[in-house]
C-alpha positions in Angstrom: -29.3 -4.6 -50.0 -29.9 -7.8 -48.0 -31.7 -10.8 -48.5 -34.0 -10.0 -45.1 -34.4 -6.3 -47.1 -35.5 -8.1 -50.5 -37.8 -10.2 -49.6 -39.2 -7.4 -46.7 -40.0 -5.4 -50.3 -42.3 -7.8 -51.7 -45.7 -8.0 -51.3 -47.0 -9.9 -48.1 -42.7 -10.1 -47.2 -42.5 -9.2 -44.2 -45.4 -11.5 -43.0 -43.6 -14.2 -44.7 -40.6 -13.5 -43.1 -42.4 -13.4 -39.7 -43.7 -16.4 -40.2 -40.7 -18.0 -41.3 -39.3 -16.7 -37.7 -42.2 -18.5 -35.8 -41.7 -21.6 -38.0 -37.7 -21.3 -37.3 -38.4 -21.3 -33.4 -41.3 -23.6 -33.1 -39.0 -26.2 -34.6 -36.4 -24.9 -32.3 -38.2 -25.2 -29.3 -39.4 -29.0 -30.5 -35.9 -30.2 -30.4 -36.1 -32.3 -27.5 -38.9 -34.4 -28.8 -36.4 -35.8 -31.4 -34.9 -37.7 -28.4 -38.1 -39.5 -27.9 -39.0 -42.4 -30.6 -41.6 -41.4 -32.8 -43.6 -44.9 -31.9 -43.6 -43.6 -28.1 -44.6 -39.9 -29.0 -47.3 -41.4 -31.1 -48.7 -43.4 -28.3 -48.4 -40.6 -25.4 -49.4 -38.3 -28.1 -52.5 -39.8 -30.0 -50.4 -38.2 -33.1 -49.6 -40.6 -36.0 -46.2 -41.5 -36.7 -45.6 -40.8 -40.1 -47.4 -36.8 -38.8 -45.0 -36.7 -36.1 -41.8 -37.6 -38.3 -42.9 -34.7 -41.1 -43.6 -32.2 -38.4 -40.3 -32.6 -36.4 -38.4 -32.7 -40.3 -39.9 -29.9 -40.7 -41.8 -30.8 -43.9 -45.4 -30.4 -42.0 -46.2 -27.2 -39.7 -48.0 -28.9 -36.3 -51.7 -27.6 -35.2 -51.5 -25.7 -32.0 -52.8 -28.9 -30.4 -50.5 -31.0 -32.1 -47.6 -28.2 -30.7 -48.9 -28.8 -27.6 -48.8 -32.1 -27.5 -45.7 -33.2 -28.8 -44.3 -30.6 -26.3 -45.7 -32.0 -23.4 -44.5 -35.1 -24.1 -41.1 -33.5 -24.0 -41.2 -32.1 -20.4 -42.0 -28.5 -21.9 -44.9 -26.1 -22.5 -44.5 -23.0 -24.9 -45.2 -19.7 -23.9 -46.3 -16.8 -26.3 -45.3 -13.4 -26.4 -46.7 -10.8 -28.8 -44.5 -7.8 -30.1 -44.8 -5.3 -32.6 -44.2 -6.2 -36.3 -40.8 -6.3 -37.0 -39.2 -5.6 -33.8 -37.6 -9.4 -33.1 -35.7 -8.3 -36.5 -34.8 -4.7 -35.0 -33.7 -6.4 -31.7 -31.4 -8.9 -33.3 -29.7 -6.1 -35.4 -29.3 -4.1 -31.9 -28.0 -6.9 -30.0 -26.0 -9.2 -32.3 -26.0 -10.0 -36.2 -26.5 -13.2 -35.0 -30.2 -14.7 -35.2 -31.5 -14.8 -31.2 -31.8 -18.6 -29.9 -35.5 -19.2 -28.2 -35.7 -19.7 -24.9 -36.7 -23.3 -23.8 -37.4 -24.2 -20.3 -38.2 -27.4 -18.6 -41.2 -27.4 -16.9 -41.0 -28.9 -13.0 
């Protein structure tokens, strides 16, 4: 049995390990902010420092507003797809045993 397979047994798993998907892309997708200093993504942000350092280490999860932000002032906006429960897992296992990489674009 897998780890994905233990921890889908226990109770509130696999909302856990959806939510550890989201977590894994949001941080993903915030990867180009690290280019930018934290002092300018403060400013251009209205975010704290010390905030935008723990979110982007991923010690903190980021309000929506905060996501927003801090994406913005990367070039980038994130867009939201819903699917049924489970299925990213199913897809991966179709396609590759590889976990699937999240699509970033820059916005014009």
């Amino acid at each position: 049995m897998s780890l994905y397979e233990r921890l889908a047994e226990r109770p509130g798993g696999l909302a856990d390990l959806a939510a550890g998907r989201l977590r894994y892309r949001v941080l993903a997708v915030l990867g180009p902010a690290r280019n930018l200093p934290p002092g300018r993504l403060a400013k251009v942000t209205g975010i704290r420092q010390r905030r935008i350092r723990a979110i982007l280490d991923g010690r903190r999860q980021p309000t929506i507003n905060e996501l927003a932000a801090l994406l913005h002032a990367a070039g980038y906006e994130v867009e939201i797809a819903t699917v049924p429960a489970g299925e990213p897992r199913r897809r991966a296992l179709e396609v590759d045993t590889q976990p699937s990489q999240p699509r970033v674009e820059r916005c014009p």
